[in-house]
N, C-alpha and C positions, 0 to 999 in steps of 0.2 A: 733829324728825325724823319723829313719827308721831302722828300725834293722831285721836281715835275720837269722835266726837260724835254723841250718843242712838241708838247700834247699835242696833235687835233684829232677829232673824231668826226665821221660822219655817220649817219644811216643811208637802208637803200631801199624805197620804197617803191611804188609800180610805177612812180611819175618818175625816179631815179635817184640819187644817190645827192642827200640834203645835210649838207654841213651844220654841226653844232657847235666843235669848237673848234679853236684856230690857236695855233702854235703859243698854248698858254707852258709858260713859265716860271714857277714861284718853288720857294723853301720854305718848310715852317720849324721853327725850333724845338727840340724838346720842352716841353711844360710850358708851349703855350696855348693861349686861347683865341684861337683864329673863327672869324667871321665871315662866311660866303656870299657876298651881299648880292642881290640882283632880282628884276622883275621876272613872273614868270616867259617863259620862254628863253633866259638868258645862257642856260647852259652850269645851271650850277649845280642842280643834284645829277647831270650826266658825271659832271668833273667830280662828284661826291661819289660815285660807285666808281668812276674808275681808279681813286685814289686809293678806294676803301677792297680794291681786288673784286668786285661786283661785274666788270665787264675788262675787254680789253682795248686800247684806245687803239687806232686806224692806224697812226704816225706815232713815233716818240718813247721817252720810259717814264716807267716811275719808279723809286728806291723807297723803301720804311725802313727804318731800322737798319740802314746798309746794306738791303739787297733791294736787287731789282727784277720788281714783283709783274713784270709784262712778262719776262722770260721762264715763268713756272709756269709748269702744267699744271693742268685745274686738278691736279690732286693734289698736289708740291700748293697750289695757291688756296683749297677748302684747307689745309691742314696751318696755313701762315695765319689765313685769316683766325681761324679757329685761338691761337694762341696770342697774338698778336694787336689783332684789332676789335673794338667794340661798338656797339651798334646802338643809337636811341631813335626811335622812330616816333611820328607823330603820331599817329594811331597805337602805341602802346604795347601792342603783338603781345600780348601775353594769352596763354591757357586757360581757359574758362575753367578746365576741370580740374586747374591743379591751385593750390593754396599760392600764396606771395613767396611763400619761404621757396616752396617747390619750384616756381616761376625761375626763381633768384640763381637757385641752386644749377637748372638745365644745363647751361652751357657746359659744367664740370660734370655733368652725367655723361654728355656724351665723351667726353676727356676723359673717363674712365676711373676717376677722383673718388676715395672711398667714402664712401655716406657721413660718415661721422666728419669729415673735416669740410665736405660738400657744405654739411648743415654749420656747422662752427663760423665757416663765412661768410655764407649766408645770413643769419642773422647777426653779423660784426656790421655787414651791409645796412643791413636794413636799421638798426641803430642808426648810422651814420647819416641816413636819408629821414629820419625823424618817425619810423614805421613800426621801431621792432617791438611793441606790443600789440601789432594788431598782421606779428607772422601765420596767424592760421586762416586767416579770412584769404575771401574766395576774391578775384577780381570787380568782380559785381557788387559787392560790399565796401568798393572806396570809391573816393569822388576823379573825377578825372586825372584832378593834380596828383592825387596819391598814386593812382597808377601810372603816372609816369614816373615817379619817384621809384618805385618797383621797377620799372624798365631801365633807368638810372644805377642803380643800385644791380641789376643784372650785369649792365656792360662792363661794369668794373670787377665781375667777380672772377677773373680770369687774369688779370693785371694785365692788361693790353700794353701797348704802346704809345696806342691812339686810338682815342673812340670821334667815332663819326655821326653826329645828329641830324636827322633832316629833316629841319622845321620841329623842334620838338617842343616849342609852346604856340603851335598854329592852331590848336584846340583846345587851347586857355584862354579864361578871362582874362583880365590885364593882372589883378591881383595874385592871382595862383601863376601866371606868366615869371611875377617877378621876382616868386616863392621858388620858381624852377630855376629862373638864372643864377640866383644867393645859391644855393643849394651847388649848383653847376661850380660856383667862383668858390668854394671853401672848397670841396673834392681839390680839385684846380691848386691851392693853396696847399691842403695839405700832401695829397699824396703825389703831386707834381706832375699828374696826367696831361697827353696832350689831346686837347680837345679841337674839334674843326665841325662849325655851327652853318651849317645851312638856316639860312631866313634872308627874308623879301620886306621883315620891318628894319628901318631905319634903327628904333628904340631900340632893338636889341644888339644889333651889330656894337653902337655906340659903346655897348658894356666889355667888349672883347678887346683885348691888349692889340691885335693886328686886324685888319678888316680889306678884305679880297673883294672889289669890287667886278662881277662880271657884266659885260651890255654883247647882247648878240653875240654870243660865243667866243670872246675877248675879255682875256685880264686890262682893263683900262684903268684899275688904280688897285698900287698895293699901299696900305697906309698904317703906321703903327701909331698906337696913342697910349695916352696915361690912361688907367683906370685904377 
């Protein structure tokens, strides 16, 4: 599903040119649930957009799906991502002005997707994230956990390949934390997506079948476990 072969990346700033990551290496399998573990500063949401086609790394490739997505042009890489990969972010990113359903529905608006099957999926989604009586409300009108449930429920509505979280319960209590992981591990179960979980808690990583530990811009452990 994803394979990273001799990553590194640097930036260049006025003091000069400051390494983040260093000839990282890993595979992740179709339909699994991989965990990016590491303190801040370690280089793990850099290694999160570059996977995710969000930037392009200094050194190295990366493959999704059996292509190798360093070598597109950013219009060949907004049109991969677009179909391909999904996105949960900590902050929610949702439209103030548009309803849940409508939130849900975007990604296939801009995919050109006729309204009526846009909306059919959308609300299949949002059933499935525990939502779909409360499709016409407005972002404002659910509690933090729901709107990510909404943002959840968006990344999927395109069937990706792979969706990419980054930190997507860093603005949950513990209890709506562990209402988004369940949530996370049934998707996961049923429709076989592969997921790749940016977070700096331990707790969470623990819950993910594989767990990528980074320090200072170095893969120093790749670990698979029972869950």
């Amino acid at each position: 599903m994803l394979h990273v072969e001799h990553v590194s990346h640097a930036f260049r700033n006025a003091q000069g040119v400051v390494p983040v990551l260093q000839d990282i290496n890993l595979t992740i399998q179709e339909g699994q649930m991989v965990a990016l573990l590491g303190s801040s500063g370690s280089g793990k949401s850099t290694l999160l957009n570059l996977m995710a086609g969000l930037m392009k790394p200094t050194e190295g490739k990366i493959w999704i799906a059996g292509q190798d997505i360093v070598r597109f042009s950013e219009n060949r890489l907004a049109e991969f991502r677009r179909s391909h990969i999904g996105f949960i972010f900590q902050s929610y990113e949702l439209l103030s002005n548009l309803t849940i359903r409508e939130n849900v529905e975007l990604p296939l608006v801009f995919m050109g997707v006729r309204p009526s099957k846009r909306k059919e999926k959308a609300l299949r989604l949002l059933e499935q994230v525990g939502l779909g009586e409360k499709a016409g409300l407005f972002p404002s009108q659910l509690s933090g956990g729901q709107q990510q449930r909404v943002s959840i429920a968006r990344s999927l509505i395109t069937e990706p390949s792979v969706i990419f979280a980054d930190e997507p319960t860093g603005n949950l209590d513990t209890e709506t934390e562990e209402e988004i992981i369940a949530i996370l591990q049934q998707l996961n179960r049923e429709m076989k997506t592969t997921f790749v979980i940016v977070t700096h808690e331990a707790e969470v990583a623990e819950q993910m079948q594989v767990v990528l530990t980074l320090q200072q811009g170095k893969l120093v452990e790749q670990q698979a476990q029972s869950v």
